[in-house]
Biopython code that builds the backbone (N, CA, C, O; Angstrom):
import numpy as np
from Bio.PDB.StructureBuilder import StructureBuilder

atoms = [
    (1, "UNK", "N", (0.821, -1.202, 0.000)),
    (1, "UNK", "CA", (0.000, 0.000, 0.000)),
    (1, "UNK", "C", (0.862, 1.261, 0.000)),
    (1, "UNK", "O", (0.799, 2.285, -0.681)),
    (2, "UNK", "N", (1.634, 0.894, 0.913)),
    (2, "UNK", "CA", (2.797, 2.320, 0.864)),
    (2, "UNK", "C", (3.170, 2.517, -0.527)),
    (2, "UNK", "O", (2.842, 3.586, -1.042)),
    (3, "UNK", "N", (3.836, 1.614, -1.255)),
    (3, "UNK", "CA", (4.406, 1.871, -2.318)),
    (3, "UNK", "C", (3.526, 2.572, -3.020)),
    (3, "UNK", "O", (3.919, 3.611, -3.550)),
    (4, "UNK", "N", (2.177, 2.162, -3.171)),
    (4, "UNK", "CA", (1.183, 2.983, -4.186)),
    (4, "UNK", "C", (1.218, 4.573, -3.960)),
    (4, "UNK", "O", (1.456, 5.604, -4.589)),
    (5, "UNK", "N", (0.903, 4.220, -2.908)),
    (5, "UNK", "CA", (0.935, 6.141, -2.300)),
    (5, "UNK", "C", (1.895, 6.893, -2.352)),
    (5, "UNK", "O", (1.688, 8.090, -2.157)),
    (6, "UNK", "N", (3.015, 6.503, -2.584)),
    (6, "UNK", "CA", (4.125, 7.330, -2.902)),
    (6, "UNK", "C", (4.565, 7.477, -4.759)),
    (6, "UNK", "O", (5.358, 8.167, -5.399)),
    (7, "UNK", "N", (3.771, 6.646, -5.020)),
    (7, "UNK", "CA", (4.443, 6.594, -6.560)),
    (7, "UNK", "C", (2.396, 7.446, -7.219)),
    (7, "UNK", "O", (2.151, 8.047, -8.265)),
    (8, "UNK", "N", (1.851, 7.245, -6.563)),
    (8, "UNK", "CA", (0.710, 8.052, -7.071)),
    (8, "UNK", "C", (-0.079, 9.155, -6.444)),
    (8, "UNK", "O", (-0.546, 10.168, -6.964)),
    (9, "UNK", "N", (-0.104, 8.903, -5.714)),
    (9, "UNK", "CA", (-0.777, 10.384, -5.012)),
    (9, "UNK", "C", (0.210, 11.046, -3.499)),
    (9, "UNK", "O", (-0.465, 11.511, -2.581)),
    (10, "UNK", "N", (1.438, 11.040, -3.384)),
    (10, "UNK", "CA", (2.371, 11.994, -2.709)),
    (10, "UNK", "C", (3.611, 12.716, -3.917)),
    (10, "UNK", "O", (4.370, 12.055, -4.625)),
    (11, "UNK", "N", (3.509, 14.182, -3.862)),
    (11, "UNK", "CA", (4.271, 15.093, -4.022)),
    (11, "UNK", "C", (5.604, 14.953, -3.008)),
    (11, "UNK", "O", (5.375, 14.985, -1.799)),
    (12, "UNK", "N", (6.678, 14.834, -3.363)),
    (12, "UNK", "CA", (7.674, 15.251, -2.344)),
    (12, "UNK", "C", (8.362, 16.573, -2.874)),
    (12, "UNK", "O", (8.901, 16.743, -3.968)),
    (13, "UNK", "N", (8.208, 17.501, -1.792)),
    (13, "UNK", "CA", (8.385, 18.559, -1.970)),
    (13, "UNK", "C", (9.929, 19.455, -0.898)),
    (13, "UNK", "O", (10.022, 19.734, 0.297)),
    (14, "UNK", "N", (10.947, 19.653, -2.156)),
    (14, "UNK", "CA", (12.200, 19.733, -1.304)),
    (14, "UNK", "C", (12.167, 20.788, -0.223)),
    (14, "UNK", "O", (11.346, 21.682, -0.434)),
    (15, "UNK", "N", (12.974, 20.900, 1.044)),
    (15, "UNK", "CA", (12.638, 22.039, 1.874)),
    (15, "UNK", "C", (13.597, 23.297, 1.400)),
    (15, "UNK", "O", (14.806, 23.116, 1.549)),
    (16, "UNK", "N", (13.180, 24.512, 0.860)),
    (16, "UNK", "CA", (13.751, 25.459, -0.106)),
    (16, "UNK", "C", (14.164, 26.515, 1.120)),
    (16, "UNK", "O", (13.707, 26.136, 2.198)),
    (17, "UNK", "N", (14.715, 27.410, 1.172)),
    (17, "UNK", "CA", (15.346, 28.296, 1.879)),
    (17, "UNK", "C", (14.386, 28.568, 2.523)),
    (17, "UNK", "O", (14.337, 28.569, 3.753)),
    (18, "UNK", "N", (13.053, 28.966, 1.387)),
    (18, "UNK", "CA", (12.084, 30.225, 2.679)),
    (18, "UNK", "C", (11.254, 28.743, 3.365)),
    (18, "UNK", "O", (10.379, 29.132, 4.139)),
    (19, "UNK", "N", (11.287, 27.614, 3.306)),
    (19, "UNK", "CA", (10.283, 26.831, 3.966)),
    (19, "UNK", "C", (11.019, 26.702, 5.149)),
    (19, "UNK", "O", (10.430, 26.395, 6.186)),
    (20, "UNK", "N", (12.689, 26.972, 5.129)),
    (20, "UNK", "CA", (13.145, 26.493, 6.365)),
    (20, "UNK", "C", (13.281, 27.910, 7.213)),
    (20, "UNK", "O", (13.763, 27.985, 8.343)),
    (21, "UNK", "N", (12.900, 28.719, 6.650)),
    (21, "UNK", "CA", (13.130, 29.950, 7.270)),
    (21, "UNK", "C", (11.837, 30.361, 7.897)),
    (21, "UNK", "O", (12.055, 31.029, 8.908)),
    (22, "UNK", "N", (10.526, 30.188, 7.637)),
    (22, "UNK", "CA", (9.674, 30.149, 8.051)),
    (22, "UNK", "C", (9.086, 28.856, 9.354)),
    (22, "UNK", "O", (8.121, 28.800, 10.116)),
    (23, "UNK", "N", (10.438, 27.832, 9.019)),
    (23, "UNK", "CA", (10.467, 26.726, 9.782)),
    (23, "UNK", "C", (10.537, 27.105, 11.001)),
    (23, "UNK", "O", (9.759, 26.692, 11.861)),
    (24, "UNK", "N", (11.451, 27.912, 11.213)),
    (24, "UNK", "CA", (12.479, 28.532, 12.060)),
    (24, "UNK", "C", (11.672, 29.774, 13.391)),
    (24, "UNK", "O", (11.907, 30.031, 14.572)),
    (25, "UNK", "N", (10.497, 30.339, 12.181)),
    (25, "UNK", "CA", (9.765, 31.071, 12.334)),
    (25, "UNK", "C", (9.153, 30.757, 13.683)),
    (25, "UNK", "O", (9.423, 31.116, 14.829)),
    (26, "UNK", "N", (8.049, 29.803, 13.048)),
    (26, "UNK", "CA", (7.322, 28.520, 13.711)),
    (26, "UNK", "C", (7.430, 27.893, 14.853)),
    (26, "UNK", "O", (6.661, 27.555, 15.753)),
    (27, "UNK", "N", (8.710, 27.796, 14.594)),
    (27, "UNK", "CA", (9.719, 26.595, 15.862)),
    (27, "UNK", "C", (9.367, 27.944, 17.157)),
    (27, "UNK", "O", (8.731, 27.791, 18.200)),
    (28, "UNK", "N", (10.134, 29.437, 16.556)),
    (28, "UNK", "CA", (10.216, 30.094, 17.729)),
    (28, "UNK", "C", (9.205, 30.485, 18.402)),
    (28, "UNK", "O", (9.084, 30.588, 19.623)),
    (29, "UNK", "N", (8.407, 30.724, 17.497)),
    (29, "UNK", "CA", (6.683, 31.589, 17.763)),
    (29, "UNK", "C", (5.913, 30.756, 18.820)),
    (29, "UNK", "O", (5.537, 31.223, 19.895)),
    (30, "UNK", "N", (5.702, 29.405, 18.390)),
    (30, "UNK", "CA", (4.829, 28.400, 18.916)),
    (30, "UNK", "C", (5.386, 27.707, 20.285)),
    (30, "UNK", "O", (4.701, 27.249, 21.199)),
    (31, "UNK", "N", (7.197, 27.764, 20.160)),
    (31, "UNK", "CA", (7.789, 26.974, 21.408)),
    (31, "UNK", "C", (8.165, 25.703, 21.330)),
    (31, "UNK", "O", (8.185, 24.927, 20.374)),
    (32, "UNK", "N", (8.494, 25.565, 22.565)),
    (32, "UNK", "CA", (9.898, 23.765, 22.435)),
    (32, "UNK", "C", (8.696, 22.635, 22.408)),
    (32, "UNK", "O", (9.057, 21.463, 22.511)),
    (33, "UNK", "N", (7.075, 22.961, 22.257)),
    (33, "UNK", "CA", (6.036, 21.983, 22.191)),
    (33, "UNK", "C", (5.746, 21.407, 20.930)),
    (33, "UNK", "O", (5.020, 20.444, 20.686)),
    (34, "UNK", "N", (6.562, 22.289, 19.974)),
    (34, "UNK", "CA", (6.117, 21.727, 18.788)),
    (34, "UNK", "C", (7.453, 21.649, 17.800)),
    (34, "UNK", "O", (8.017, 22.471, 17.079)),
    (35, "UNK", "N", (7.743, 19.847, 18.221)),
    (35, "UNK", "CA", (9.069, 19.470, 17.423)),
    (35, "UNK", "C", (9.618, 20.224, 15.429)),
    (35, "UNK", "O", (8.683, 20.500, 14.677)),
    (36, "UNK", "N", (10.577, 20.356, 15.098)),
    (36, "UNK", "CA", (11.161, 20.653, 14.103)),
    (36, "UNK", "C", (10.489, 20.134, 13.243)),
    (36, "UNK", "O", (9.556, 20.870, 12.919)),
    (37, "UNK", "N", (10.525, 18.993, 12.593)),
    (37, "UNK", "CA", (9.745, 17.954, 12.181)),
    (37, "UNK", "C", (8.144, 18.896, 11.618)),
    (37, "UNK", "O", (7.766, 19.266, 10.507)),
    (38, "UNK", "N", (7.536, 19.011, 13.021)),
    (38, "UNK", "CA", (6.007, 19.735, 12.291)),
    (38, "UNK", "C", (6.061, 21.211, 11.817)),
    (38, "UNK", "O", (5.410, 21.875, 11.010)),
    (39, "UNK", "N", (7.141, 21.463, 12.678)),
    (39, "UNK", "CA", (7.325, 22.852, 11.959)),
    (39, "UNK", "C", (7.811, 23.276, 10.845)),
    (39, "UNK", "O", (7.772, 24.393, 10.329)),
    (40, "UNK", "N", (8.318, 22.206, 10.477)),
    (40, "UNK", "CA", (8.868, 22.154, 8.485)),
    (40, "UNK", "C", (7.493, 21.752, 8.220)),
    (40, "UNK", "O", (6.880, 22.722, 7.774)),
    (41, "UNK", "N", (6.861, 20.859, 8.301)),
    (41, "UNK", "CA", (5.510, 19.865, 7.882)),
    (41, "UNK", "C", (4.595, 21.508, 7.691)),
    (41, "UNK", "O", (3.933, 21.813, 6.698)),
    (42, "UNK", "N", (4.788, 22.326, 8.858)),
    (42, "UNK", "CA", (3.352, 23.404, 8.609)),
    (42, "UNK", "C", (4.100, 24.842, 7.816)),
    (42, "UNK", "O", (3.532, 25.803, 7.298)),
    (43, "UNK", "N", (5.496, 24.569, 7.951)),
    (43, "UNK", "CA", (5.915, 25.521, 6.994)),
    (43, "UNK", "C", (5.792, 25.257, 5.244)),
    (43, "UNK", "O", (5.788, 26.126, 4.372)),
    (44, "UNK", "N", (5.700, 23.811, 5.081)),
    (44, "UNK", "CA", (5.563, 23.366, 3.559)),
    (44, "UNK", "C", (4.167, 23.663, 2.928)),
    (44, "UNK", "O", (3.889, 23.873, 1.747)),
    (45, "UNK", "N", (3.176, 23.616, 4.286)),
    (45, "UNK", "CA", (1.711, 23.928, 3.964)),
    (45, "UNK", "C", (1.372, 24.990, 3.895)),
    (45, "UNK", "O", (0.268, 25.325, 3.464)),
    (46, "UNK", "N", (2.379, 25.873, 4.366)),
    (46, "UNK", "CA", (2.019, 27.355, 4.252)),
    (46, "UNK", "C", (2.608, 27.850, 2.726)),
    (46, "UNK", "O", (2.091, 28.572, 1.874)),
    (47, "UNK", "N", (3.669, 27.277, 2.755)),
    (47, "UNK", "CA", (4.548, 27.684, 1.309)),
    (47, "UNK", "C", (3.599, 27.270, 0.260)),
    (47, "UNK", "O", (3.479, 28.146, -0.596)),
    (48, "UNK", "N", (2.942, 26.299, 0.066)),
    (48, "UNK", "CA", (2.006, 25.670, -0.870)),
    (48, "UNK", "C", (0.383, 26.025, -0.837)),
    (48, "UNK", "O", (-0.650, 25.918, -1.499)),
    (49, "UNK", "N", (0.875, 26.489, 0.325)),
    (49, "UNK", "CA", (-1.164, 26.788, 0.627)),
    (49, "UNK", "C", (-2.048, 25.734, 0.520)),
    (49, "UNK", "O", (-3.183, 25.653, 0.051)),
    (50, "UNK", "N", (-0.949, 24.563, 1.300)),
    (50, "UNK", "CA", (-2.177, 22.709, 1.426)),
    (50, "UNK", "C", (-2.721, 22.918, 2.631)),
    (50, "UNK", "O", (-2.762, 23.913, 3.356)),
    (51, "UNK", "N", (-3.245, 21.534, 2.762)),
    (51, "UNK", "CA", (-4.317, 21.887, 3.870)),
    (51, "UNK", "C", (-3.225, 20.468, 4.852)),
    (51, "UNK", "O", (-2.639, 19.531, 4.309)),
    (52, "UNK", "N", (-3.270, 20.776, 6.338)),
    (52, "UNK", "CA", (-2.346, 19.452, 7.064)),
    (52, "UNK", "C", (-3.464, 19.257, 7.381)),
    (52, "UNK", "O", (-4.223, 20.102, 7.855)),
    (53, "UNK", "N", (-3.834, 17.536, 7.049)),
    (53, "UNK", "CA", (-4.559, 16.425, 7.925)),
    (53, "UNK", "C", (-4.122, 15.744, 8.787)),
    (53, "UNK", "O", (-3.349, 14.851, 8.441)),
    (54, "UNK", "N", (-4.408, 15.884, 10.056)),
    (54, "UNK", "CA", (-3.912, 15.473, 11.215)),
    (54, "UNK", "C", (-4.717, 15.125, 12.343)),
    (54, "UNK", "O", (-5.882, 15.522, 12.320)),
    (55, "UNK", "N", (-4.270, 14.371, 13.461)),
    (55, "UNK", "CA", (-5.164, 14.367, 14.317)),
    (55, "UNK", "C", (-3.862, 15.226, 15.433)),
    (55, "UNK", "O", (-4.241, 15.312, 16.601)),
    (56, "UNK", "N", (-2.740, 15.698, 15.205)),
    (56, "UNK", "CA", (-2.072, 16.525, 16.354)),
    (56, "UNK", "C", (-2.728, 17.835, 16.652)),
    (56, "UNK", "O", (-2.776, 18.734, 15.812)),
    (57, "UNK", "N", (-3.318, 17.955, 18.058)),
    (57, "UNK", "CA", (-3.566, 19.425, 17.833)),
    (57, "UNK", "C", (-3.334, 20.538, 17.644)),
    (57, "UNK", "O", (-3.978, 21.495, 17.214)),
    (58, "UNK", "N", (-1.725, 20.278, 18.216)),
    (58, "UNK", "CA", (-0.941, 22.053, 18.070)),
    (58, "UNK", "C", (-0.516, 22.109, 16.959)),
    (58, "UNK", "O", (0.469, 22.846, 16.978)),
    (59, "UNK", "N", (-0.848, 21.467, 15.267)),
    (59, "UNK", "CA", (-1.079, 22.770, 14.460)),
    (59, "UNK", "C", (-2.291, 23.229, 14.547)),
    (59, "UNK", "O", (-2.485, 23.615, 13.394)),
    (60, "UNK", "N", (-3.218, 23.444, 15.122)),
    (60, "UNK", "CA", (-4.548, 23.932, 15.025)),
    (60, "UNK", "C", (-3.611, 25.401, 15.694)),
    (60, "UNK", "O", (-4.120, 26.449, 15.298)),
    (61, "UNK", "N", (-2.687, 25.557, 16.376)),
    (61, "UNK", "CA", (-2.489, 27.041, 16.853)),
    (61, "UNK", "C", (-2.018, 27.427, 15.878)),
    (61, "UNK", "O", (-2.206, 28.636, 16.013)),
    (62, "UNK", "N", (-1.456, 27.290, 14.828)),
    (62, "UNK", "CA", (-0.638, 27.841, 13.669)),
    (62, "UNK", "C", (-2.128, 28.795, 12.555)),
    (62, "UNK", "O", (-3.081, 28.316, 11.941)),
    (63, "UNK", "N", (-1.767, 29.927, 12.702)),
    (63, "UNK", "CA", (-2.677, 30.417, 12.148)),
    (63, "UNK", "C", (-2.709, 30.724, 11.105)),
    (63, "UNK", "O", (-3.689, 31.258, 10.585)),
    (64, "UNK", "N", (-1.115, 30.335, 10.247)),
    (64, "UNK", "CA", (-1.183, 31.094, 8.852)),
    (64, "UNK", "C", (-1.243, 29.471, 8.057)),
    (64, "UNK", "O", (-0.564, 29.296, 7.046)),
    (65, "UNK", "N", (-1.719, 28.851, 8.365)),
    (65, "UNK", "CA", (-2.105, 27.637, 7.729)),
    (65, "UNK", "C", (-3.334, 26.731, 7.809)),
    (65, "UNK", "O", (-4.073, 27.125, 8.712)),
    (66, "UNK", "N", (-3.765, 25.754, 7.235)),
    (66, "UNK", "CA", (-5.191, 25.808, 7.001)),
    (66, "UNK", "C", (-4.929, 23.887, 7.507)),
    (66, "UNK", "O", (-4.125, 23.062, 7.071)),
    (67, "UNK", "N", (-5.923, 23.781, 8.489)),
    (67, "UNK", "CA", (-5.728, 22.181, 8.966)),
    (67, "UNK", "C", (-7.145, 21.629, 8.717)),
    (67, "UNK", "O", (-8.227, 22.199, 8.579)),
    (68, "UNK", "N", (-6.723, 20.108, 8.702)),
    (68, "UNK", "CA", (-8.188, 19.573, 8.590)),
    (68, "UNK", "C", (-8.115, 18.626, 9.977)),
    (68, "UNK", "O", (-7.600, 17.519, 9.829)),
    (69, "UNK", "N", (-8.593, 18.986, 11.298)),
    (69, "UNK", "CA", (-8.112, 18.008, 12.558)),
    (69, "UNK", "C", (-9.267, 16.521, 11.958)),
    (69, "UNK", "O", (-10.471, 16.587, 11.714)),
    (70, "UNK", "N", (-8.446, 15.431, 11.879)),
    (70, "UNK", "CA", (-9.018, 14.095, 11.955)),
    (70, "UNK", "C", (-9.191, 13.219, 13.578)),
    (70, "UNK", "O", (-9.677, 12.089, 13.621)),
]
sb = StructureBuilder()
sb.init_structure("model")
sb.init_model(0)
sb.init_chain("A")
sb.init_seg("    ")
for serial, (resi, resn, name, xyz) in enumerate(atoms, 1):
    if name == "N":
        sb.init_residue(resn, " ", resi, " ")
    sb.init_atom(name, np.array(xyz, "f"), 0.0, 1.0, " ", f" {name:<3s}", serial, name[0])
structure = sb.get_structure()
């Protein structure tokens, strides 16, 4: 199943200067509660204007990005 999903419906999308700079942003704004990791994850969604499906709640505090909580 994995394999399908990566060869048909996932984009991998490289982390470009401003995604890590906004990473950075993120990391500081929000605090040591919300690992590196999601803070690239909600900086890529902001750079792209996707939506994160998740069931974590603290991107729901991230306001310049658009979540769908599962």
């Amino acid at each position: 199943m994995l394999k399908y999903l990566i060869t048909s419906d996932v984009e991998v999308i490289p982390v470009s200067p401003e995604i890590a700079e906004k990473s950075g942003e993120f990391k500081f704004y929000y605090g040591s509660s919300m690992s590196l990791a999601d803070a690239v994850i909600g900086a890529t969604a902001w750079k792209e204007q996707a939506v994160v499906v998740t069931s974590d709640r603290h991107f729901l505090r991230i306001k310049e990005i658009k979540v769908r909580f599962v």
